[in-house]
Every structure is written in C-alpha cells, then in structure tokens.
C-alpha positions in Angstrom: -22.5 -61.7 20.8 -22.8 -58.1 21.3 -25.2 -55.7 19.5 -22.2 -54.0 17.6 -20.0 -57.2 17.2 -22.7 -58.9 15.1 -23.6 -55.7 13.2 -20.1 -55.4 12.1 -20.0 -59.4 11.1 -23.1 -58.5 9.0 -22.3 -55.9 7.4 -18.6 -57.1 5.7 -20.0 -60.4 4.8 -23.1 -58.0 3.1 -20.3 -55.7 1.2 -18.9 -59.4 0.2 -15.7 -58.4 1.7 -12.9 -60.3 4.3 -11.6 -59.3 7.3 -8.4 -58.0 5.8 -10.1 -56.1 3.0 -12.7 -54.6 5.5 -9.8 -53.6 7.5 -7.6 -52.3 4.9 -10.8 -50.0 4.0 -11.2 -48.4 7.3 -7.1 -48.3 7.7 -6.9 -50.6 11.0 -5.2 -54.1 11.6 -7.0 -57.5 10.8 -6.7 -58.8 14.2 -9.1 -56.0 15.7 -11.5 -57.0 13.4 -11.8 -60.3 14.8 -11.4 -58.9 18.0 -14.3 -56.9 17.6 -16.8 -59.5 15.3 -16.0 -62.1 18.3 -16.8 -59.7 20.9 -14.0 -60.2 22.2 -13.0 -56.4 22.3 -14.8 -52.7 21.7 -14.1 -50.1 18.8 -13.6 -47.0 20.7 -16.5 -44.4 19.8 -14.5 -42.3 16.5 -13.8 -45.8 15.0 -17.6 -46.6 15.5 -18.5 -43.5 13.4 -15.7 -44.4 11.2 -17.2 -48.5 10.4 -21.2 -46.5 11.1 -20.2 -43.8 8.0 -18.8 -47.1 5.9 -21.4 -49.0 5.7 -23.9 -46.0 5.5 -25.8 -46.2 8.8 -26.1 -43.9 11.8 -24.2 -44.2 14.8 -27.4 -44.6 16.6 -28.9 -47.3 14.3 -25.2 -49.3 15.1 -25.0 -49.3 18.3 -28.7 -49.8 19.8 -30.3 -52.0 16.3 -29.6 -55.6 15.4 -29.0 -54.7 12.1 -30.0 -58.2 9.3 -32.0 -58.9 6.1 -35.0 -57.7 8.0 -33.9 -54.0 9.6 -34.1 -51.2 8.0 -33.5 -47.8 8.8 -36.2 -45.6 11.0 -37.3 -42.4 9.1 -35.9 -39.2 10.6 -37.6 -36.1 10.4 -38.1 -33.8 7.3 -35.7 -34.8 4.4 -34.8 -31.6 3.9 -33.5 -30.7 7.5 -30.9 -33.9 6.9 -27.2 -32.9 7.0 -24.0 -33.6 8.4 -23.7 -31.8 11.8 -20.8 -29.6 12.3 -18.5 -30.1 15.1 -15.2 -29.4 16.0 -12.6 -31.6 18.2 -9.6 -30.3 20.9 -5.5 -31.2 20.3 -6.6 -34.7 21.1 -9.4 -35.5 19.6 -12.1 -35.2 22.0 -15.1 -33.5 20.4 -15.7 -30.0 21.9 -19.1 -28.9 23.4 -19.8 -25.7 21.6 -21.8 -23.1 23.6 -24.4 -20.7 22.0 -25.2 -18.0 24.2 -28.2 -16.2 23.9 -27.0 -13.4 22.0 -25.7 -15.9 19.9 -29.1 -17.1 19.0 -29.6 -15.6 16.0 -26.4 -15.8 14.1 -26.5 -19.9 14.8 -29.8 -20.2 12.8 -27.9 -19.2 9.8 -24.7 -20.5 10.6 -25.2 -24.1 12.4 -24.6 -26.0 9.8 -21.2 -23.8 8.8 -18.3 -25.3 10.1 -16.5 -21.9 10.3 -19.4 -20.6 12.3 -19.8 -23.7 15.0 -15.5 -23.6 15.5 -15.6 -19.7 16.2 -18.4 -20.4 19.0 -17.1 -20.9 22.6 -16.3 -24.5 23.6 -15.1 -26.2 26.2 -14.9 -30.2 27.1 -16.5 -32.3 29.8 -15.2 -35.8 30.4 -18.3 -37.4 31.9 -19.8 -36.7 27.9 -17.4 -39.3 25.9 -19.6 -40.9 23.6 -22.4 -38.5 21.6 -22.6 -35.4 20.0 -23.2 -32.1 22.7 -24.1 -28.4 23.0 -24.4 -25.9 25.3 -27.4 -23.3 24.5 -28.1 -20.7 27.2 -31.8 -19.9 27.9 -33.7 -17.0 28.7 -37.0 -16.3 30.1 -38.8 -17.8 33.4 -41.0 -20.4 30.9 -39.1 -23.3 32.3 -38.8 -22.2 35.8 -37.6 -23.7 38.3 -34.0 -23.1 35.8 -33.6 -19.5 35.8 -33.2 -17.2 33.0 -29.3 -17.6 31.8 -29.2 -21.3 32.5 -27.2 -23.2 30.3 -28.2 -26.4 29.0 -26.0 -28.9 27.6 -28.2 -31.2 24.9 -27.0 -34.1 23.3 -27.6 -34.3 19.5 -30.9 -36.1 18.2 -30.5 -37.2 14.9 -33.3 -39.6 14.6 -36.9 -37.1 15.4 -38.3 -40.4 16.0 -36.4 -40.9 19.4 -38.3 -37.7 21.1 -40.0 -38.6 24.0 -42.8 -37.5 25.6 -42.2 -35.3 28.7 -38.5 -35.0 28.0 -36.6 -31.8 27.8 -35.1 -30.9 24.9 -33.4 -27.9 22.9 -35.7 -27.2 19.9 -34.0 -24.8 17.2 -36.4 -23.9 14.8 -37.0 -21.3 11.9 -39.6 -19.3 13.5 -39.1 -19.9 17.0 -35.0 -20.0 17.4 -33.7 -21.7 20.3 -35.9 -22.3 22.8 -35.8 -25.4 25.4 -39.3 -27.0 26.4 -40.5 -30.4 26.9 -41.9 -32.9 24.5 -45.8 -32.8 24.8 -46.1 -35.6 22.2 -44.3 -38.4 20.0 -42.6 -36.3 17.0 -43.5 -38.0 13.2 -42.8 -37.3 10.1 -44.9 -34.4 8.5 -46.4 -34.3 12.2 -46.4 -31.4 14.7 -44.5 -31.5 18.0 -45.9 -30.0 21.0 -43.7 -27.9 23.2 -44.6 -27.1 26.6 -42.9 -24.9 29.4 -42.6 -26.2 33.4 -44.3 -22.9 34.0 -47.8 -23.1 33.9 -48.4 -20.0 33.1 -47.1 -20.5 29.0 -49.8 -22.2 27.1 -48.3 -25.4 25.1 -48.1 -25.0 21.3 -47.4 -27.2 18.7 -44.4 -26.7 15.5 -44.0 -28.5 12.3 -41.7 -30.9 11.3 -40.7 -28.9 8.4 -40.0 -25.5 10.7 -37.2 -28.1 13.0 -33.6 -27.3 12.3 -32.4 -29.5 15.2 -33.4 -31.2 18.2 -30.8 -31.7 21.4 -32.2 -33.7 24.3 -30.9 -32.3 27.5 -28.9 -34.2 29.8 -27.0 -31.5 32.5 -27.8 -27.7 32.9 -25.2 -25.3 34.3 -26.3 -22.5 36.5 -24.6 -19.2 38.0 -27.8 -19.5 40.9 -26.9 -21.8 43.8 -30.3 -23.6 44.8 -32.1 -21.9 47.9 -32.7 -23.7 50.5 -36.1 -24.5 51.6 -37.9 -21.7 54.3 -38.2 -23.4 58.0 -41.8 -24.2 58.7 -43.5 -21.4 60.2 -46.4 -22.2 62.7 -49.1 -20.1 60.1 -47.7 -22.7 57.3 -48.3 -25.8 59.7 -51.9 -24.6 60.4 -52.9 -23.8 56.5 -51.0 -27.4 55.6 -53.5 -29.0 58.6 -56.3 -27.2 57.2 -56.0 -28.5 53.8 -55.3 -32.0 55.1 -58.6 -31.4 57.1 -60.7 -30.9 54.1 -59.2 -33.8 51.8 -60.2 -36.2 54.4 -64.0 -34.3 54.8 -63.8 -34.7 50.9 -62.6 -38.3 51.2 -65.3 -39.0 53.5 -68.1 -37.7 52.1 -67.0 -39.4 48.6 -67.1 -43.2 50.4 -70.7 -42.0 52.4 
C-alpha cells in the first residue's frame, strides 16, 4: 500500500466517516475512493490538495509522511509568515508560473500574498512542472555567478522551512533583503537564522532571521538570454602553467610522505 493510499484510509476512518460519506464531502464517486485506499489507482494532484485541505494537512505532509496515531505535523517557520499562497491557473486548470521581474521586486513584497497582485504578474506554463507550486523571479547582480545578471529562476514553493537544505539554491524573499537567490549555508529552524551565501566568492555569507522570511522557493530550472561559451582551446602558455602547478603538488606531495 502506497504512502497516499493508506493516508487517505486513515484519515476517513479518523473523521469516523464511510467511503460514500467521504466521497460525497469532497464531491467524487465512491468507487474512486476504493480505488485509491486499495492503491489500486492515483488522485490526480488538484484532488490531492482537495482530500490534503479536508483533512487539514499539507500537500507535502500527504504525499511524502505516513500519516497514524504517532505523526504529527513538522513546525514550519515563523507563525506569523503562515498563509495561503496565492496562485492563479490557465483555461484548463494548470496552475500558471508567475514571473517577477526585477523591477517587479518591490511591488511583490507588498503584494504576494494579494491575489489581484500575483494574477496581474506575467505567467506562462511549463509542462515538465505538473505537480508543485512554481515562480519565476529574475535576478540581478554577478553574486551567483556563473548565472548572469537577468537570469531567471524558476523556484518551486517551500512551505515547510524545515525542508531547506544545506548547499541548495533557493529564492529567499525577505522584508529587508527582497528577492534575492543564494544558497542555503545551514539547516533553517524555527526562531533560528539562515545563512545565505553567493557562488561568487567575492560576497561574504550572511545570515537572516526566521521572522524577516516572507517565502522560500527552492530552485529547480533557470532561464537565460546568454548561450553558454564554450571553453578557450588550450594554449601552449596554459599547458606549461597547468605542468607547473602539477610539478609542485607532487614536490609538496613528496616532501609531505619524506
């Protein structure tokens, strides 16, 4: 039995409630519930959210925990920060992947959460991302070289904090930073700091309360106007440098086992 088939078994019989009455309540046919409690079939990803928002659990929590007497929920990250995130779907239902551009930055700390605000961004829809919650943020800068200044980054939602891992790349929207994408220096707790460190060296790490995170989007796909350059030929004045540092890791190598 499947992760999600015995959750939903749970569950009903917790609420004290039959197949028919459980599937009167989220408005599909009896069979499919014993389709799905048997494993013998899979809700399709807006019926999951459907059963997850029913029985009061995240999506996450149903479809990755064995949910019984002994589960409960992991904590998330400041209570305050917890809302319902605004999305908006296409004529046939797929959810959209909003984009915030950079000049955009601004206006979405005040209006992420506005439902008016996240339909009027620009959106568009990639198949490959059917299950999930995505957006598209477009970065500026050179901290996270080698992705150029006006790279966009396409993040999936994190609604559990607890999830960040370290020396993953996320999108970090915060009160006093805005948007900025860097990559987890450490594991983020409650009422704990999160480090945030850039690719390029040259930007010192630095570390932002729990209480100062609006949102957290892990990235998984980055679009880009640059085409990658291909690597320069080897030059004879690069082979002899490259033999010349070989040369002194062995002497070093050498003189460490003498």
């Amino acid at each position: 039995m499947s992760i999600i088939s015995s959750n939903i078994k749970f569950l009903r019989k917790k609420k004290g409630l039959t197949q028919q009455q459980f599937a009167d309540a989220i408005g599909i046919k009896r069979s499919l519930v014993g389709a799905y409690e048997e494993d013998r079939a899979d809700p399709k990803y807006d019926l999951l959210k459907i059963i997850a928002s029913y029985f009061e659990v995240t999506i996450d929590d149903f479809i990755n925990e064995t949910i019984n007497e002994k589960w409960a929920p992991k904590p998330k990250g400041n209570p305050a920060n917890l809302r319902v995130l605004s999305i908006s779907v296409d004529r046939e239902n797929n959810e959209n992947i909003e984009m915030v551009p950079v000049k955009a930055s601004a206006g979405y700390l005040n209006g992420y959460a506005d439902p008016e605000y996240v339909a009027a961004l620009p959106k568009f829809y990639l198949p490959m991302f059917k299950q999930g919650t995505y957006r598209a943020f477009e970065i500026k800068g050179d901290s996270m070289l080698p992705l150029p200044s006006g790279t966009v980054v396409i993040g999936e939602y994190v609604e559990n904090w607890a999830d960040v891992k370290v020396g993953e790349t996320y999108v970090v929207v915060s009160k006093s930073e805005g948007v900025v994408y860097k990559r987890a220096g450490n594991r983020f707790r409650e009422n704990k700091k999160l480090k945030l460190v850039s690719d390029n060296p040259i930007y010192e790490p630095y570390e932002i309360s729990s209480d100062d995170v609006v949102e957290i989007w892990k990235a998984k796909a980055y679009l880009s106007t640059q085409m990658p350059i291909p690597p320069a030929e080897p030059t004879m004045e690069n082979l002899t440098s490259m033999m010349t540092s070989m040369q002194k890791s062995i002497a070093k190598l050498q003189q460490s086992n003498n």
